[in-house]
C-alpha positions in Angstrom: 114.5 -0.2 -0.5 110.8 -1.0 0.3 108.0 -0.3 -2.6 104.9 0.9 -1.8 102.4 -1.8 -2.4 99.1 -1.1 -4.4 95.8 -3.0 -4.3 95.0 -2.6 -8.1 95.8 -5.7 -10.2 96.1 -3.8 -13.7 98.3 -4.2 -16.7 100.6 -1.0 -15.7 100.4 -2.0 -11.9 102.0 -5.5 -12.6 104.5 -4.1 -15.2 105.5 -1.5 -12.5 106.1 -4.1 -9.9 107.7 -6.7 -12.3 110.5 -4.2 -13.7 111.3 -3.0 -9.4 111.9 -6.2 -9.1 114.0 -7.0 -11.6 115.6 -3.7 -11.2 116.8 -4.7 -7.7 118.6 -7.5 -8.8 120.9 -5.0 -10.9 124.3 -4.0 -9.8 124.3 -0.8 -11.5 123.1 1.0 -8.1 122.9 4.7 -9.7 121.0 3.5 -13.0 119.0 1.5 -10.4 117.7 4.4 -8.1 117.1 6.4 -11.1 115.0 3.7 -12.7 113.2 2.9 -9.4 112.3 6.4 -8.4 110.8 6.8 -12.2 109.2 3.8 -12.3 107.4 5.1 -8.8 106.1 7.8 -10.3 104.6 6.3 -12.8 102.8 4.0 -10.3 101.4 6.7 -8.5 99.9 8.4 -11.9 98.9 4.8 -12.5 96.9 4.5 -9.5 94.7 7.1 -10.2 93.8 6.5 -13.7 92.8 3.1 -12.8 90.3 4.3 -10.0 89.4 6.6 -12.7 88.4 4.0 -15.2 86.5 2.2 -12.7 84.4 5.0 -12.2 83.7 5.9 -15.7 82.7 2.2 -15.9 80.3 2.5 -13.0 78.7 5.7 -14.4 78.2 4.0 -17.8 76.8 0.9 -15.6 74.8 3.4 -13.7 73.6 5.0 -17.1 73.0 1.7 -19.1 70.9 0.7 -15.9 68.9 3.7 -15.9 68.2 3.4 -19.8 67.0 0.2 -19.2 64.8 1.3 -16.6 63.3 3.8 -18.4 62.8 1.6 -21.6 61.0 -0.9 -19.5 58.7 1.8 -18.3 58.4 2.7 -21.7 57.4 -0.4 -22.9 55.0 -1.1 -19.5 53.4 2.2 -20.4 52.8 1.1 -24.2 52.1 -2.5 -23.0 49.0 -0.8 -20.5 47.8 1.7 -23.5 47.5 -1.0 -25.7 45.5 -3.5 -23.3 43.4 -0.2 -22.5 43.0 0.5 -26.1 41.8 -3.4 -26.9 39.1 -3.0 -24.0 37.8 0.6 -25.2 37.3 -1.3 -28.2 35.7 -4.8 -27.2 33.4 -2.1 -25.3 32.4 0.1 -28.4 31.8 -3.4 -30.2 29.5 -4.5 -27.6 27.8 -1.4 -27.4 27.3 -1.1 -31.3 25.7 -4.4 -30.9 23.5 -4.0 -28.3 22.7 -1.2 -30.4 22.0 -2.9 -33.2 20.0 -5.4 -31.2 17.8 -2.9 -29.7 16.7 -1.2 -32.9 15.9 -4.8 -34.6 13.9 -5.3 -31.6 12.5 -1.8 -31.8 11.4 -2.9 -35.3 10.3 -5.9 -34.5 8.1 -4.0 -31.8 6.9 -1.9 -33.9 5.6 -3.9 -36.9 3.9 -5.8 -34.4 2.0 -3.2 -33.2 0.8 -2.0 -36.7 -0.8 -5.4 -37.1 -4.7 -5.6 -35.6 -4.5 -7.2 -33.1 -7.3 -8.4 -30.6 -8.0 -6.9 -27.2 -8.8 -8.6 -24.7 -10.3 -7.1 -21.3 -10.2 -9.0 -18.1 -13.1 -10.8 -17.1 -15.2 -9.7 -19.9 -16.0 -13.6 -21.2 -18.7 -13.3 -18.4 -22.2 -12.5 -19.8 -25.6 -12.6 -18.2 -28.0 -15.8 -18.6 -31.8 -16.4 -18.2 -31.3 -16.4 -14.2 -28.3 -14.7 -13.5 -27.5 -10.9 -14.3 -23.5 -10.6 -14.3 -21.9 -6.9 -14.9 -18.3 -6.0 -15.4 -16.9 -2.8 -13.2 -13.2 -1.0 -13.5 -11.7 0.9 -10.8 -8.2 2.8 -11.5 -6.5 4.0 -9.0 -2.9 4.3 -7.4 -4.1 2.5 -3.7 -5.2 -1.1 -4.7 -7.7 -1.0 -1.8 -9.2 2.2 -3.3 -9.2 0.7 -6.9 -11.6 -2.6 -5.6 -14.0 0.1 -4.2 -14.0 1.6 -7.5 -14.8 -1.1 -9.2 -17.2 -2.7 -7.1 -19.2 1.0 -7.2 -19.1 0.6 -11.1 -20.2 -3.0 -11.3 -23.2 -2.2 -8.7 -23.9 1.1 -11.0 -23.7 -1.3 -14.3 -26.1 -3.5 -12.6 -28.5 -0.8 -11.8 -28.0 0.1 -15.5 -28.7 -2.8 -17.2 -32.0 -3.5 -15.3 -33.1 -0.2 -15.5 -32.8 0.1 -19.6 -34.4 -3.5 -19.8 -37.5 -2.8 -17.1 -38.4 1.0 -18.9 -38.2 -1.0 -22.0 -41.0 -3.0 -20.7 -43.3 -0.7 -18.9 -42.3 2.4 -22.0 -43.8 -0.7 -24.5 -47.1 -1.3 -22.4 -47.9 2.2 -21.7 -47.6 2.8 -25.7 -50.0 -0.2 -26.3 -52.1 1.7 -24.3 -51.7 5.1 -25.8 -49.9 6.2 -22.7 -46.2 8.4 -22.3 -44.4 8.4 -19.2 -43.7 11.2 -18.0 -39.5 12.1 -17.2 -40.5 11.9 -13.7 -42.0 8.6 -13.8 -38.9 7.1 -15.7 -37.0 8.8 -12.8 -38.8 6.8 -10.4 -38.1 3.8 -12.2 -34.4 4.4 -12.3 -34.6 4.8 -8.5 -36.3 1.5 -8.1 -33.7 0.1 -10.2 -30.7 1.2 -7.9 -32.5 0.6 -4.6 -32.9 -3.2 -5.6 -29.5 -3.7 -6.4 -28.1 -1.2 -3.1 -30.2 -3.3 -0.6 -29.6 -6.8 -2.6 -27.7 -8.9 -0.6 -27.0 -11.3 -2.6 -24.8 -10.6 -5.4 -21.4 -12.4 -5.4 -17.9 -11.8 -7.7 -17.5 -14.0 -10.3 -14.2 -12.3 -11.7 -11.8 -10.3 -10.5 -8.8 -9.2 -12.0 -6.1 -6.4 -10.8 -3.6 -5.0 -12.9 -0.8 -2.2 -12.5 1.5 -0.2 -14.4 3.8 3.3 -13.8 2.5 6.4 -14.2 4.1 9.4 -13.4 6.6 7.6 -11.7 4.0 5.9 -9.4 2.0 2.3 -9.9 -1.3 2.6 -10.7 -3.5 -0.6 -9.9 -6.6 -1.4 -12.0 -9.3 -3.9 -11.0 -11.5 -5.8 -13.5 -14.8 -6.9 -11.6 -17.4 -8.9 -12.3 -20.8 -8.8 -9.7 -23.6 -11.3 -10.7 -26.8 -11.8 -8.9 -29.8 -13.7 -9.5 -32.3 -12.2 -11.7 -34.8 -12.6 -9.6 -33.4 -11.4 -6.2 -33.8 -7.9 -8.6 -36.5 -8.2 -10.3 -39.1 -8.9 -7.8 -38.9 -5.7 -5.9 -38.6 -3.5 -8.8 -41.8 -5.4 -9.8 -43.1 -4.2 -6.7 -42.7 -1.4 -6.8 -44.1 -0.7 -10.3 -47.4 -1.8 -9.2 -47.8 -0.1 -6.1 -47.2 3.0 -8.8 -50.3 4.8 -9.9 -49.1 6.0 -13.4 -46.5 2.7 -13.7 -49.2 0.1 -12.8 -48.8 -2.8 -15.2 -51.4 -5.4 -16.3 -49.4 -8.5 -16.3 -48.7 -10.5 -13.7 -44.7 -11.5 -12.6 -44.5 -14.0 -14.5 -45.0 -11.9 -17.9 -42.8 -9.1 -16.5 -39.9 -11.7 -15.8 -40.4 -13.2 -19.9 -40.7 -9.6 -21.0 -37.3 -8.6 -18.8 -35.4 -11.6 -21.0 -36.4 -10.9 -23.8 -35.0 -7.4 -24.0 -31.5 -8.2 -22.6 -31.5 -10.5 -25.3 -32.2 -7.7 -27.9 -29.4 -5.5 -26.2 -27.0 -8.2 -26.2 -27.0 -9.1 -30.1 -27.0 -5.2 -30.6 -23.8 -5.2 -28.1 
């Protein structure tokens, strides 16, 4: 009699197939079939709990694997909130010092700016001399081109200025001696001499000029620092001129005196400057 054979290599397959054997060795041919025919049966059963117990032992590799799986991405998760964690707070460090450094700064800024301190304005180390006449004009505005006209308009007007108060000076003193008061129209007069010597000198030059800029509003806004000199004379002369060929300005003193006289009052208003 043939036995079926089976693939499985377990304990109750090779017991199964040891005792057939030996059972067909016996002479006892009733006992024999009996035995055999059990003993069949029980390898069939067998069969089936075997593939059984492989199965449960692939599920529980199946589940083990997916525990482990999901502890891993447990433990990645954790791993990432921890690094993010770290670098929120080297962050908040940082910030809580740059924090800190700004307000020391701040501080620093500030108690500097309670101190006096001395203010300097561009080009203003340039003073007038015996021969030369020098004034200092700012023009602010947010096209550079625009802020030089400026300034050049206010160091011609400054010019104007500074003759005119120094030359009424002069003739306002002589007419006095003489018992004399200029009228407002006269002095008028003079301050129109005064600005047509400087509009139609040609020769005044820069001797500074400075441009700065800042925001404001959002936009830069240029200022220029200008300095126009010109030759005292080159001023002087027509201005002398003209007071003479004036009726009610007429001076008795020649140029020479006028010119002394002229020196000697921007040398009053520059030690009451």
């Amino acid at each position: 009699m043939r036995v079926c054979q089976h693939n499985s290599d377990t304990p109750s397959s090779r017991f199964i197939h040891f005792e057939i054997k030996r059972l067909t060795n016996n002479s006892n041919i009733t006992m024999k079939k009996t035995i055999i025919i059990a003993l069949m049966a029980l390898a069939i059963v067998a069969v089936p709990a075997s593939a059984q117990t492989r199965k449960d032992k692939k599920a529980a590799e199946k589940a083990q694997w997916e525990q482990e799986q999901k502890f891993a991405a447990e433990e990645a998760a954790l791993r990432h909130q921890l690094k993010m964690d770290s670098l929120a707070n080297a962050k908040r460090v940082a910030e809580e010092k740059a924090a800190e450094a700004a307000a020391r700064a701040k501080e620093r800024a500030e108690a500097q700016a309670a101190q006096e301190q001395e203010v300097v304005v561009p080009c203003s180390e340039y003073y007038s001399t015996a021969e030369i006449i020098r004034a200092l004009g700012i023009g602010e505005d947010y096209d550079q081109q625009m802020a030089a006209e400026l300034a050049r308009v206010a160091a011609l007007e400054e010019l104007a200025s500074q003759v005119n108060t120094s030359v009424q000076a002069i003739v306002s003193n002589y007419k006095k001696a003489m018992r004399i008061n200029l009228t407002r129209e006269s002095k008028q007069r003079m301050e129109g001499m005064a600005l047509t010597a400087v509009d139609e000198s040609m020769g005044y030059r820069i001797a500074c000029r400075k441009t700065t800029s800042h925001i404001l509003h959002g936009e830069k806004l240029y200022k220029q620092y200008l300095v126009l000199e010109v030759n005292k004379d080159d001023i002087l002369e027509p201005i002398y001129e003209g007071i003479q060929n004036d009726d009610e300005l007429a001076l008795d003193m020649d140029y020479q005196k006028f010119a002394e006289e002229f020196d000697k009052n921007c040398q009053q208003d520059m030690l009451t400057e």
